[in-house]
N, CA, C, O and CB atoms as a CASP TS submission, in Angstrom:
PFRMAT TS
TARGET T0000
AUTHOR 0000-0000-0000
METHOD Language model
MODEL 1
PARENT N/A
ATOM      1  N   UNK     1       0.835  -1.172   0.000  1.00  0.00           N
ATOM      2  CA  UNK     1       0.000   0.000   0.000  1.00  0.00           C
ATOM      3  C   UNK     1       0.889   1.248   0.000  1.00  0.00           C
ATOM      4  O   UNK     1       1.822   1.357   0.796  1.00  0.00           O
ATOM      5  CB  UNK     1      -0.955  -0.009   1.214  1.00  0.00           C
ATOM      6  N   UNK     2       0.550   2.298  -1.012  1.00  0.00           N
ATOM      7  CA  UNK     2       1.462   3.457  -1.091  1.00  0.00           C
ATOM      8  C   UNK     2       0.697   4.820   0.104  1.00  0.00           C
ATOM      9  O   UNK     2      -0.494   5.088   0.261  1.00  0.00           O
ATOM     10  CB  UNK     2       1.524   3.978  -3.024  1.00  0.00           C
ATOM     11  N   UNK     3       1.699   5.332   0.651  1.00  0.00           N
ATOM     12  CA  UNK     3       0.900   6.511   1.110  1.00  0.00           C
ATOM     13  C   UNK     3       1.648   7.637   0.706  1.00  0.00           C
ATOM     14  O   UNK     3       2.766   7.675   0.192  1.00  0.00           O
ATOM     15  CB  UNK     3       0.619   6.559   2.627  1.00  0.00           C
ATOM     16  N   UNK     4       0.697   8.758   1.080  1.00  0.00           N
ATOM     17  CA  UNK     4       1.302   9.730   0.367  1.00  0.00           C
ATOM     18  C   UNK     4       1.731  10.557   1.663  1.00  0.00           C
ATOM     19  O   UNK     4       1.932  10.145   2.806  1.00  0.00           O
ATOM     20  CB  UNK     4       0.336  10.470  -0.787  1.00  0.00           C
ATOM     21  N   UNK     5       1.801  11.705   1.197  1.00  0.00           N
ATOM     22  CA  UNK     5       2.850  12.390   2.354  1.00  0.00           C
ATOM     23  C   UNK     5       1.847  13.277   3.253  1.00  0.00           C
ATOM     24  O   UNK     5       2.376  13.595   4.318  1.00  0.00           O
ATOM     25  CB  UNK     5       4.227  13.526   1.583  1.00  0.00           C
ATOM     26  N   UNK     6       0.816  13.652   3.125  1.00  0.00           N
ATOM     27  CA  UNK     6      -0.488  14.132   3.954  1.00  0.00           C
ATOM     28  C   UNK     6      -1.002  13.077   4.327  1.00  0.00           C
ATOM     29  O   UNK     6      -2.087  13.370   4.830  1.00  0.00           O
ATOM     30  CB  UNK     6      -1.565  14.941   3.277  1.00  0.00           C
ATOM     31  N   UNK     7      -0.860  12.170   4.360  1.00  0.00           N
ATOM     32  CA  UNK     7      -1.001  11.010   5.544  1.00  0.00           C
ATOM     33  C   UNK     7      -0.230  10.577   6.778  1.00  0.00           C
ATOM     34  O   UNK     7      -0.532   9.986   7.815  1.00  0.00           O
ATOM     35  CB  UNK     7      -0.963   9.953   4.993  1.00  0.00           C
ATOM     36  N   UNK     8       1.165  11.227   6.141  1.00  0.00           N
ATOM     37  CA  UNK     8       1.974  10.826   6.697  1.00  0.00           C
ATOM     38  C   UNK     8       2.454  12.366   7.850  1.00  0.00           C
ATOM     39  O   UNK     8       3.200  12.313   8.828  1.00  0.00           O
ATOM     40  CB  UNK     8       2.943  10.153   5.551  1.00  0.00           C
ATOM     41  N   UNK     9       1.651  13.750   7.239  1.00  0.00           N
ATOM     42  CA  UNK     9       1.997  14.590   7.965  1.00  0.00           C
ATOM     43  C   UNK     9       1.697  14.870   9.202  1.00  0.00           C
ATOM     44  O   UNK     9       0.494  15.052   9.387  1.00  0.00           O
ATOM     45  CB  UNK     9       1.869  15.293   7.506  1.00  0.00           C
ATOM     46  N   UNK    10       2.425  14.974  10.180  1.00  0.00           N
ATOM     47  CA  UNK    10       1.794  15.175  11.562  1.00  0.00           C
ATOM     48  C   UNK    10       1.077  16.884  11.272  1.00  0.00           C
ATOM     49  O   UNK    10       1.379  17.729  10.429  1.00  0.00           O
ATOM     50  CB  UNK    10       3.233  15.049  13.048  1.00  0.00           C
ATOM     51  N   UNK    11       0.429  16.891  11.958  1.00  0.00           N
ATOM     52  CA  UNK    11      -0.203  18.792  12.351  1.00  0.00           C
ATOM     53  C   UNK    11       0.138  19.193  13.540  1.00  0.00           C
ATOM     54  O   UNK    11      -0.383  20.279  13.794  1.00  0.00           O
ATOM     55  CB  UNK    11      -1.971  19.139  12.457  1.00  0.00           C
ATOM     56  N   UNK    12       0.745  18.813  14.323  1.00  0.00           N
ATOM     57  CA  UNK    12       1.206  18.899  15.448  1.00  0.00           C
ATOM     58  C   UNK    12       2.647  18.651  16.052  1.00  0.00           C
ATOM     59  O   UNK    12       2.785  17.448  16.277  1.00  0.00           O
ATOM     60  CB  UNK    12       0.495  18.300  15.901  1.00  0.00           C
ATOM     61  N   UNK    13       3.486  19.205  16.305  1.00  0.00           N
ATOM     62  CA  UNK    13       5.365  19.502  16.253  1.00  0.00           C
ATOM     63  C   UNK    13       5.021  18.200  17.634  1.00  0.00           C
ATOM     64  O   UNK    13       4.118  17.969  18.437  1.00  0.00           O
ATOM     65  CB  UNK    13       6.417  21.877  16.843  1.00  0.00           C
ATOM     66  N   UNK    14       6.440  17.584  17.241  1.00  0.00           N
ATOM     67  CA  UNK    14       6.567  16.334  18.036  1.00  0.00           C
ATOM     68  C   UNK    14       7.454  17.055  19.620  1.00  0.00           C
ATOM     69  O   UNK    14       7.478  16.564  20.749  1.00  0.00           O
ATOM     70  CB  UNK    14       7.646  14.940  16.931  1.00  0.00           C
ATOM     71  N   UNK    15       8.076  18.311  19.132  1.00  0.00           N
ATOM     72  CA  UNK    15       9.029  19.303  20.497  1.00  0.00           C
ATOM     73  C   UNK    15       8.454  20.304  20.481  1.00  0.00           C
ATOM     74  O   UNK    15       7.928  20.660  19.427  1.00  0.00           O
ATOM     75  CB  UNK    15      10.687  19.773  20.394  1.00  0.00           C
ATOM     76  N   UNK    16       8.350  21.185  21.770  1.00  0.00           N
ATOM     77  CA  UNK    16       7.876  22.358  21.904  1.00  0.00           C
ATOM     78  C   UNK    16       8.936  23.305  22.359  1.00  0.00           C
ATOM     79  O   UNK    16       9.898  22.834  22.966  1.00  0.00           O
ATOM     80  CB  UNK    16       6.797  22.304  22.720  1.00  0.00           C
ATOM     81  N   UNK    17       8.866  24.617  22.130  1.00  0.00           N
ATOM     82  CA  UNK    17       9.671  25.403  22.802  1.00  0.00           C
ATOM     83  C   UNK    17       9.927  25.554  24.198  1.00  0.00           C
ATOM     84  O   UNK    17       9.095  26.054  24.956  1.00  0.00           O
ATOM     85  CB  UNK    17       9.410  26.323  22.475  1.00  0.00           C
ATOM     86  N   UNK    18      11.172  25.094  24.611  1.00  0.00           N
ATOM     87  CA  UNK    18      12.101  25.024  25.524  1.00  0.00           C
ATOM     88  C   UNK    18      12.441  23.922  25.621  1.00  0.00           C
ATOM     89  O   UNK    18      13.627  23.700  25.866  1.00  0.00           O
ATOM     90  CB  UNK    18      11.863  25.452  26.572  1.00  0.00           C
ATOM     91  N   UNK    19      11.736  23.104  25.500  1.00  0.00           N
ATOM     92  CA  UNK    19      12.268  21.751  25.556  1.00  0.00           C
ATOM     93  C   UNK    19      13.277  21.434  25.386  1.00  0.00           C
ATOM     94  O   UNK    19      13.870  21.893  24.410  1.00  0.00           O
ATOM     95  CB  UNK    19      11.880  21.068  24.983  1.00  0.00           C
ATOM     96  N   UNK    20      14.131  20.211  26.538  1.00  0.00           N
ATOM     97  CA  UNK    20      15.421  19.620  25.974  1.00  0.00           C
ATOM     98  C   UNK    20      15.490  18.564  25.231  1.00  0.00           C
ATOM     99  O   UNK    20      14.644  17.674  25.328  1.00  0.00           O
ATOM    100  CB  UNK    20      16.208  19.321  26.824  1.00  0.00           C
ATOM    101  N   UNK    21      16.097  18.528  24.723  1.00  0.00           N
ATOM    102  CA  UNK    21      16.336  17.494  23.764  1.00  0.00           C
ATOM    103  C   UNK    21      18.039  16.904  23.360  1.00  0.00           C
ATOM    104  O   UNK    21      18.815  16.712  24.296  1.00  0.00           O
ATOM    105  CB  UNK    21      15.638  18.120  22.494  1.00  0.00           C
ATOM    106  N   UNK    22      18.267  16.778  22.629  1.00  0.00           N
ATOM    107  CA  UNK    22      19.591  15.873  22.029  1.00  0.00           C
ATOM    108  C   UNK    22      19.397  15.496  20.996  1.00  0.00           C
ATOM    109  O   UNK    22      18.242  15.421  20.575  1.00  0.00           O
ATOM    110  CB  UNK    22      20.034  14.698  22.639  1.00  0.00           C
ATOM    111  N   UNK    23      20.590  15.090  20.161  1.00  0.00           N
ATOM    112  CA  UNK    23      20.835  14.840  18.757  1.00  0.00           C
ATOM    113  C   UNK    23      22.294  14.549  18.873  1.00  0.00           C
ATOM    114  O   UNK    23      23.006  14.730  19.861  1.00  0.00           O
ATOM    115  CB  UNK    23      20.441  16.066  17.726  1.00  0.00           C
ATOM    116  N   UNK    24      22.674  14.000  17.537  1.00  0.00           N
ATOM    117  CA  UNK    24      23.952  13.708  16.953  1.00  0.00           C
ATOM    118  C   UNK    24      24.989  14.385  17.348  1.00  0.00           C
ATOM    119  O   UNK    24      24.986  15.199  16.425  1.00  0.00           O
ATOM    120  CB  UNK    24      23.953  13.823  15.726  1.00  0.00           C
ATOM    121  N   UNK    25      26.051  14.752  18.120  1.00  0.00           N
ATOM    122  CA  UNK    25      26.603  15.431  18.130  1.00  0.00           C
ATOM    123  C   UNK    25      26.479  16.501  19.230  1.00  0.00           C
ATOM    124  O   UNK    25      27.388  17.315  19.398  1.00  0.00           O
ATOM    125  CB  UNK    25      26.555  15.593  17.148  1.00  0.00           C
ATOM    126  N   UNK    26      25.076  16.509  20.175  1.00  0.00           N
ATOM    127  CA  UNK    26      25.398  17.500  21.338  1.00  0.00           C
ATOM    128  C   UNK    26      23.981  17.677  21.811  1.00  0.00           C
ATOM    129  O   UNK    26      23.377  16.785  21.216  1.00  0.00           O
ATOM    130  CB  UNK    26      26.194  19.016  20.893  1.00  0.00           C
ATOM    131  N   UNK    27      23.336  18.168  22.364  1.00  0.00           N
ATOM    132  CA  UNK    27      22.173  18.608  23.237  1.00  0.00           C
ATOM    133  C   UNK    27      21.532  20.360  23.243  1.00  0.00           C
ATOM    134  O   UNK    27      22.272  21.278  22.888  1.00  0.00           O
ATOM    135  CB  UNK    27      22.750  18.234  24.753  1.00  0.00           C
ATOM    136  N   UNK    28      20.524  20.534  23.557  1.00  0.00           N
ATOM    137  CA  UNK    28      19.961  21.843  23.687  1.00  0.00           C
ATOM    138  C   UNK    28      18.364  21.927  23.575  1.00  0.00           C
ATOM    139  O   UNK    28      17.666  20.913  23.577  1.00  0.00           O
ATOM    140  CB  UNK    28      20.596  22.699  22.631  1.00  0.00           C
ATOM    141  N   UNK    29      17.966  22.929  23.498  1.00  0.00           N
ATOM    142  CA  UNK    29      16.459  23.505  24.036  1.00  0.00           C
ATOM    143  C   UNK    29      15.888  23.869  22.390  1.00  0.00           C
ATOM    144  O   UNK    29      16.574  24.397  21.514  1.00  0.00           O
ATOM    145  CB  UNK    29      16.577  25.259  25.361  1.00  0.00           C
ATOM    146  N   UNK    30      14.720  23.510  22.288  1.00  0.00           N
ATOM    147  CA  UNK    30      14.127  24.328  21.233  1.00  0.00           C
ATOM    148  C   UNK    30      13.563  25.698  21.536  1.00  0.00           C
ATOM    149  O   UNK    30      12.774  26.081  22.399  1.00  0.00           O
ATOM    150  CB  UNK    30      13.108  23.600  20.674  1.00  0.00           C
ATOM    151  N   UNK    31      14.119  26.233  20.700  1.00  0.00           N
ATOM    152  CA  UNK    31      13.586  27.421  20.412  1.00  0.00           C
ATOM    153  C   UNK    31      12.403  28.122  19.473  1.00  0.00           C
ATOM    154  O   UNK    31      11.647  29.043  19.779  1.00  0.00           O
ATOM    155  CB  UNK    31      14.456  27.810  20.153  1.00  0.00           C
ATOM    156  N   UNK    32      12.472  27.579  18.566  1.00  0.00           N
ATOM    157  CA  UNK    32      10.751  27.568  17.916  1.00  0.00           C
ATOM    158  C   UNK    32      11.134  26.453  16.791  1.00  0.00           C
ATOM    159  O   UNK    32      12.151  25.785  16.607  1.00  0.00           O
ATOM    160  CB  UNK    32       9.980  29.438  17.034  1.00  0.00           C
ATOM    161  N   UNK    33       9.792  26.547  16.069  1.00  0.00           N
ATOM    162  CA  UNK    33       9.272  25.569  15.071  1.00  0.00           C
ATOM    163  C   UNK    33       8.171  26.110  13.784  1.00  0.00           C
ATOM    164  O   UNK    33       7.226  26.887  13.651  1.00  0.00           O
ATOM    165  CB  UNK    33       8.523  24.469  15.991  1.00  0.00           C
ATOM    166  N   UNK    34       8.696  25.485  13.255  1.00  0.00           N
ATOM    167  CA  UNK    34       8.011  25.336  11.681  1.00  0.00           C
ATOM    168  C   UNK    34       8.039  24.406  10.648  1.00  0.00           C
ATOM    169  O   UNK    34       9.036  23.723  10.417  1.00  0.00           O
ATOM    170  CB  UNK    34       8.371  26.192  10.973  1.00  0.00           C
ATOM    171  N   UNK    35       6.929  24.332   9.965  1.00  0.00           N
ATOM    172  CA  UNK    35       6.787  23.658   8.620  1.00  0.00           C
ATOM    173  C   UNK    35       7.820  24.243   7.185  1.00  0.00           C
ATOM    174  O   UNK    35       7.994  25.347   6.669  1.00  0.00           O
ATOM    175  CB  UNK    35       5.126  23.886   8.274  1.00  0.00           C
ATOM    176  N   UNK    36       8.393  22.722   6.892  1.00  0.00           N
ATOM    177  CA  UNK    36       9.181  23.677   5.434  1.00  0.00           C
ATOM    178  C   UNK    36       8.967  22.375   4.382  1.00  0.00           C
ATOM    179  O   UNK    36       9.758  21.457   4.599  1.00  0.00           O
ATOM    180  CB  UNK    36      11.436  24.260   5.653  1.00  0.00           C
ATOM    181  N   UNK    37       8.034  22.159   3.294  1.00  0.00           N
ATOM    182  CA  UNK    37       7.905  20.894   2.711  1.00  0.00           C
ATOM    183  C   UNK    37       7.107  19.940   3.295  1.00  0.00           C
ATOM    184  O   UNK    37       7.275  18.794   2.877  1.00  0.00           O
ATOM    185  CB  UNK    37       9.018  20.377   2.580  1.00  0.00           C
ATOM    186  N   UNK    38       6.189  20.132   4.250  1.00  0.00           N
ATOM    187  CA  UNK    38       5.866  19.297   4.993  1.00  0.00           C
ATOM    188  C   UNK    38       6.855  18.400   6.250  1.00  0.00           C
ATOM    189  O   UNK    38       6.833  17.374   6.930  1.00  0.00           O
ATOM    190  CB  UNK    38       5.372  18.642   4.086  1.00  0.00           C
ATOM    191  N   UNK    39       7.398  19.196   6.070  1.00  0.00           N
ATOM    192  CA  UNK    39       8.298  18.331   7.435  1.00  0.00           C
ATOM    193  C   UNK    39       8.277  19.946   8.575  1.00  0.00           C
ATOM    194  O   UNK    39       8.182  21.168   8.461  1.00  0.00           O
ATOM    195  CB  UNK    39      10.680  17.582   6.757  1.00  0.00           C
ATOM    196  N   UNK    40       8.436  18.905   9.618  1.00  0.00           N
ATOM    197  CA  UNK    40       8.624  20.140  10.799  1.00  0.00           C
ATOM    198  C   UNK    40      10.517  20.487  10.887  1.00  0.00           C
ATOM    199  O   UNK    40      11.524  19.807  10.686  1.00  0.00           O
ATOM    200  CB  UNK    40       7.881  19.362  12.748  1.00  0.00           C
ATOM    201  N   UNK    41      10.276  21.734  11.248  1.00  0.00           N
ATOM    202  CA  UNK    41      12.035  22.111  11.097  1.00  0.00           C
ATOM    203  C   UNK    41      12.210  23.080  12.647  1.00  0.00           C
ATOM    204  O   UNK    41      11.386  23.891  13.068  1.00  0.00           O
ATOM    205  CB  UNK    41      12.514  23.406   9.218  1.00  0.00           C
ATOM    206  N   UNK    42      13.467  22.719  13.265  1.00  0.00           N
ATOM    207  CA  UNK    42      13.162  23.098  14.561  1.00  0.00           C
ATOM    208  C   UNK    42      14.456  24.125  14.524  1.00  0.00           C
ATOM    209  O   UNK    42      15.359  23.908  13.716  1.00  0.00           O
ATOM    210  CB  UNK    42      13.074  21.787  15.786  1.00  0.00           C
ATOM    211  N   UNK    43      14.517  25.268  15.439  1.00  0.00           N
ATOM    212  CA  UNK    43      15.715  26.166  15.823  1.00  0.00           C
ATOM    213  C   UNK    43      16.390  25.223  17.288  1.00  0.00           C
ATOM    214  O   UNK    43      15.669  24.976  18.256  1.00  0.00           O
ATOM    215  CB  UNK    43      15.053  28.057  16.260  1.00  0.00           C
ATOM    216  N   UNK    44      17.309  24.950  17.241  1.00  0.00           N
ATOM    217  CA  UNK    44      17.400  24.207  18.445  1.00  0.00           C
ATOM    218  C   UNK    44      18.823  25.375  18.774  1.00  0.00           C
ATOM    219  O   UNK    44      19.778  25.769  18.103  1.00  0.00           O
ATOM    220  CB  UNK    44      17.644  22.173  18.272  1.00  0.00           C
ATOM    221  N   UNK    45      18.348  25.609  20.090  1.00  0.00           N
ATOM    222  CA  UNK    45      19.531  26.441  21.253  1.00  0.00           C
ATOM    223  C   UNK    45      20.834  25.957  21.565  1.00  0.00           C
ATOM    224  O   UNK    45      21.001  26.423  22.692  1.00  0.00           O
ATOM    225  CB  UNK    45      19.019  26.506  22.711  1.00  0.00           C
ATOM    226  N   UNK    46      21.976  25.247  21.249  1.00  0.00           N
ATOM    227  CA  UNK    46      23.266  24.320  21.806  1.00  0.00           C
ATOM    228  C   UNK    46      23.598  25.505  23.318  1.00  0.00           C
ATOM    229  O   UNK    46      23.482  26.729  23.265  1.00  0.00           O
ATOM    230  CB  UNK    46      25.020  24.183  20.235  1.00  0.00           C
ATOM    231  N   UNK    47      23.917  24.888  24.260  1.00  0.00           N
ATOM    232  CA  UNK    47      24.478  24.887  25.278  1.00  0.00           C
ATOM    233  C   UNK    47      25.748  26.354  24.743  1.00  0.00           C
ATOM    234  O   UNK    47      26.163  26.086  23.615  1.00  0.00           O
ATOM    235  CB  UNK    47      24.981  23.165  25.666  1.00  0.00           C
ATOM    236  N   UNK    48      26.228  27.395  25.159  1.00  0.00           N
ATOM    237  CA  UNK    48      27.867  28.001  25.179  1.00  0.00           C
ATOM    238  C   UNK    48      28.681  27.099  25.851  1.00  0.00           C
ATOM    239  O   UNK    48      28.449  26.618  26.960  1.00  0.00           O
ATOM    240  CB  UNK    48      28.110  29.465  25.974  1.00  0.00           C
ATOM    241  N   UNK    49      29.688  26.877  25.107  1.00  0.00           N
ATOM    242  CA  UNK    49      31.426  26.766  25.630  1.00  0.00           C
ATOM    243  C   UNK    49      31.922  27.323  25.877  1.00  0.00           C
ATOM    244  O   UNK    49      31.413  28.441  25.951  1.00  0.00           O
ATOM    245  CB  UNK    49      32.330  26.500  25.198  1.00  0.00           C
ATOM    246  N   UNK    50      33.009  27.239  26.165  1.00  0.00           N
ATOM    247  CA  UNK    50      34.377  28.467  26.743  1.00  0.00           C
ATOM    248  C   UNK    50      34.079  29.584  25.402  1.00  0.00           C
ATOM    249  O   UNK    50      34.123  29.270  24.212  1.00  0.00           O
ATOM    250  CB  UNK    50      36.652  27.593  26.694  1.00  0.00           C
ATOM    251  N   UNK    51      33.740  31.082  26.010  1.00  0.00           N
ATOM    252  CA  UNK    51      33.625  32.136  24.869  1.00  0.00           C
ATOM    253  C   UNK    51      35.220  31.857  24.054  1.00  0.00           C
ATOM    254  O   UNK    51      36.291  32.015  24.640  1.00  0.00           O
ATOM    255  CB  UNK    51      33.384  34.002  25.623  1.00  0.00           C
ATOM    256  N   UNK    52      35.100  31.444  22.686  1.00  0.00           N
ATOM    257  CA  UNK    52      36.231  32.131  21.879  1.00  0.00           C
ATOM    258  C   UNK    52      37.703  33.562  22.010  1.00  0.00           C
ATOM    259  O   UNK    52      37.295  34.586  21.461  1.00  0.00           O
ATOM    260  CB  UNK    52      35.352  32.526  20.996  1.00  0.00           C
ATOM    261  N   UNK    53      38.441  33.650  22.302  1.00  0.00           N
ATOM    262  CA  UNK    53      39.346  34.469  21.845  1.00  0.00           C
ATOM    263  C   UNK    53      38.781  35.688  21.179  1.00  0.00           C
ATOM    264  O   UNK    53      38.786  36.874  21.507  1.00  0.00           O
ATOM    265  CB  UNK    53      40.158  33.774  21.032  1.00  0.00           C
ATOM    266  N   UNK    54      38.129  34.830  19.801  1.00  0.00           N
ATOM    267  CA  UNK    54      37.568  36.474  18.844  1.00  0.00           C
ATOM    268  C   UNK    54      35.902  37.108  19.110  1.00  0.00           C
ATOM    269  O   UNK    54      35.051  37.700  18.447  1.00  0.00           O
ATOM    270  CB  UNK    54      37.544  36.050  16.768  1.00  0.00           C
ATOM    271  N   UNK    55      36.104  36.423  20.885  1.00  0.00           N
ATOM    272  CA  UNK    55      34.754  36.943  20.806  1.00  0.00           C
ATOM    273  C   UNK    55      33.465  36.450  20.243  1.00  0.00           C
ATOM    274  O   UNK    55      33.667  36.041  19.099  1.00  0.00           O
ATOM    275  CB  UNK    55      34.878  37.891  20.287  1.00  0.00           C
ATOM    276  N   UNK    56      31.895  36.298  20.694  1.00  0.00           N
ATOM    277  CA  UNK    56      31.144  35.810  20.295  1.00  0.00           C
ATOM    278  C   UNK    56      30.324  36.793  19.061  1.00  0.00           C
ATOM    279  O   UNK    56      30.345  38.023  19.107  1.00  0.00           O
ATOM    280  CB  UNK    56      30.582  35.352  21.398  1.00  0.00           C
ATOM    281  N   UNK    57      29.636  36.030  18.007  1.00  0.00           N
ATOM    282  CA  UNK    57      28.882  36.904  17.214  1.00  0.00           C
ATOM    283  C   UNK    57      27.739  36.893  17.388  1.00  0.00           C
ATOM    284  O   UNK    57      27.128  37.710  16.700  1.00  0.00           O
ATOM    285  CB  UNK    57      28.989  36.803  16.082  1.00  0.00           C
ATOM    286  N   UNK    58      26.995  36.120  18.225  1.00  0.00           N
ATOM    287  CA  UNK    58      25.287  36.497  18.298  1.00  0.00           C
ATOM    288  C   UNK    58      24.747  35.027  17.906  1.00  0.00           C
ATOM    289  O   UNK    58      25.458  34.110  18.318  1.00  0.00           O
ATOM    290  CB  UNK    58      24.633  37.919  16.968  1.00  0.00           C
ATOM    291  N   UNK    59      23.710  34.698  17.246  1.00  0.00           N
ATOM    292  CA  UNK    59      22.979  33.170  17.337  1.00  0.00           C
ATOM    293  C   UNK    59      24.127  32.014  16.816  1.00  0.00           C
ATOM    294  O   UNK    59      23.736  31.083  16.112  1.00  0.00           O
ATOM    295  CB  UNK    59      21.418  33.088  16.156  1.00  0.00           C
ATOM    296  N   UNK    60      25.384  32.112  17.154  1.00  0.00           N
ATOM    297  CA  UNK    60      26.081  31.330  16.592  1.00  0.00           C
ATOM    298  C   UNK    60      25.883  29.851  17.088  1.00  0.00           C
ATOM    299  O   UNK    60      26.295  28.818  16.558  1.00  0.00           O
ATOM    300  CB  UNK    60      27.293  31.822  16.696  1.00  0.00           C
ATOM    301  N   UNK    61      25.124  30.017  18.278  1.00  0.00           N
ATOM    302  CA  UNK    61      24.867  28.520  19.289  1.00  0.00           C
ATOM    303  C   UNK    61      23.578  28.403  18.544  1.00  0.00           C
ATOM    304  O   UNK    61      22.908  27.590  19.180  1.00  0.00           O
ATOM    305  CB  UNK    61      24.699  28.604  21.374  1.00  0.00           C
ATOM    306  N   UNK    62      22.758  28.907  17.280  1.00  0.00           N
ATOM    307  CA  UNK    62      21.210  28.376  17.010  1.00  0.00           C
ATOM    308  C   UNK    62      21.548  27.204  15.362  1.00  0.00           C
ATOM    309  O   UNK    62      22.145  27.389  14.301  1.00  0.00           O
ATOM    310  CB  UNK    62      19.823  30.248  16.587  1.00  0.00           C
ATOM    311  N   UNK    63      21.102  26.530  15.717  1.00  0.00           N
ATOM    312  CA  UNK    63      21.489  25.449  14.404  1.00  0.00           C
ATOM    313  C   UNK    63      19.702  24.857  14.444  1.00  0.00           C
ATOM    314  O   UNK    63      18.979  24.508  15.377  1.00  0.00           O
ATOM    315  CB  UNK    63      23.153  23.796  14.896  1.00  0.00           C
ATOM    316  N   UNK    64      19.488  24.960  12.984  1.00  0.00           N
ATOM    317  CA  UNK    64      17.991  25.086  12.620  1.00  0.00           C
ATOM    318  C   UNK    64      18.111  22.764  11.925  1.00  0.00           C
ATOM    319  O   UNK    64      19.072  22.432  11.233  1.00  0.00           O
ATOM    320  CB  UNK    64      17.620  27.045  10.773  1.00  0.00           C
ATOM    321  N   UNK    65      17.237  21.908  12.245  1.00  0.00           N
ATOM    322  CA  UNK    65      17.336  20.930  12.574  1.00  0.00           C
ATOM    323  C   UNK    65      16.015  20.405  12.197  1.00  0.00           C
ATOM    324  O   UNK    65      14.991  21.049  12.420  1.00  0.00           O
ATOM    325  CB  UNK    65      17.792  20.888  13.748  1.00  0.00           C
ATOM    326  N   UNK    66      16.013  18.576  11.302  1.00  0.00           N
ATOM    327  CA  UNK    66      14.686  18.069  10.766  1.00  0.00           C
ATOM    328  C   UNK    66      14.359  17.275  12.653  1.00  0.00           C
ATOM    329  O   UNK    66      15.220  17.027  13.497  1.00  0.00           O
ATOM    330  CB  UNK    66      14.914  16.650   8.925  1.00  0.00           C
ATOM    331  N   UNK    67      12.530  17.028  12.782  1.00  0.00           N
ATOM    332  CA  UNK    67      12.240  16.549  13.545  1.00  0.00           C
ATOM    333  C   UNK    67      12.809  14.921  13.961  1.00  0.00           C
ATOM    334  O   UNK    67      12.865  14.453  15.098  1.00  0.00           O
ATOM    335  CB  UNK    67      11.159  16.834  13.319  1.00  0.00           C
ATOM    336  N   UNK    68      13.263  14.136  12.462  1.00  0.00           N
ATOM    337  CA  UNK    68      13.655  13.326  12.907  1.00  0.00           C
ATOM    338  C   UNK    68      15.360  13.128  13.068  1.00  0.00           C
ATOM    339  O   UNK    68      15.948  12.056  12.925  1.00  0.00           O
ATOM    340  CB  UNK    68      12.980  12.567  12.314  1.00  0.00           C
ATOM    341  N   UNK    69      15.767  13.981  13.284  1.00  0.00           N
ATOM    342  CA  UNK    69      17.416  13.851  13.953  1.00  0.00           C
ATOM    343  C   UNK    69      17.349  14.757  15.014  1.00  0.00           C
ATOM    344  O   UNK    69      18.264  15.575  15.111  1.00  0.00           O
ATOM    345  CB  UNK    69      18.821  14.334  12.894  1.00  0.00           C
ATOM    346  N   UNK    70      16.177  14.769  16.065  1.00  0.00           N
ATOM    347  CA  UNK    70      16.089  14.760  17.209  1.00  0.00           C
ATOM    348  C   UNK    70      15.656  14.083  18.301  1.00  0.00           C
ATOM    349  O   UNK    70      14.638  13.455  18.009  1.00  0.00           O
ATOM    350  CB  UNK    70      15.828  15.354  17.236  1.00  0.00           C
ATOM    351  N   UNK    71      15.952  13.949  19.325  1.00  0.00           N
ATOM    352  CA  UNK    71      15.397  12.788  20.372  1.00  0.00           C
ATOM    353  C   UNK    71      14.816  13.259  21.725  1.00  0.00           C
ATOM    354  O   UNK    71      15.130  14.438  21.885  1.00  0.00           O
ATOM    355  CB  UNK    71      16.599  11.791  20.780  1.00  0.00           C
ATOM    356  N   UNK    72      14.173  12.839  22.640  1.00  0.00           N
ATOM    357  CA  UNK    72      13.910  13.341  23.659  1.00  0.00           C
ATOM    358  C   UNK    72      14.933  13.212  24.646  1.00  0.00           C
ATOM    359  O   UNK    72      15.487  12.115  24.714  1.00  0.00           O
ATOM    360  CB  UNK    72      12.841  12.938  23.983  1.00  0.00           C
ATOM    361  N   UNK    73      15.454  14.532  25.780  1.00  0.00           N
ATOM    362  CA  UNK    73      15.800  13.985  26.639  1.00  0.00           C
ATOM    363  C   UNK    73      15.688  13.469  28.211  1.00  0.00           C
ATOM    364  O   UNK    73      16.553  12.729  28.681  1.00  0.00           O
ATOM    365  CB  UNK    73      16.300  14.326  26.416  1.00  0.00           C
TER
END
């Protein structure tokens, strides 16, 4: 049986804002959410490290992320 992809779309974000979460490579909070193609696409917050030498530039900790290469934590 084939389905199509509005069957398959949730209407409802699987993370909400603030939430923690985790992924590949490191952990952090969502920050908001949206639809792009039918998939949900999340801003996720990473944790700061030791500030840089040259100084920080502003959302450099926001890395924008698909619902499924995220996990609960």
């Amino acid at each position: 049986m084939m389905t199509t992809l509005s069957e398959n779309n949730q209407t409802q974000p699987k993370f909400l804002p603030f939430q923690q979460v985790h992924f590949l490579g490191g952990m952090g909070k969502i920050v908001s959410c949206f639809t792009d193609s039918g998939k949900w696409m999340y801003a996720v917050e990473m944790p700061l490290g030791k500030e840089p030498e040259v100084g920080r530039i502003g959302s450099e900790t926001i890395i924008l992320m698909q619902e499924a290469e995220i996990k609960m934590m």
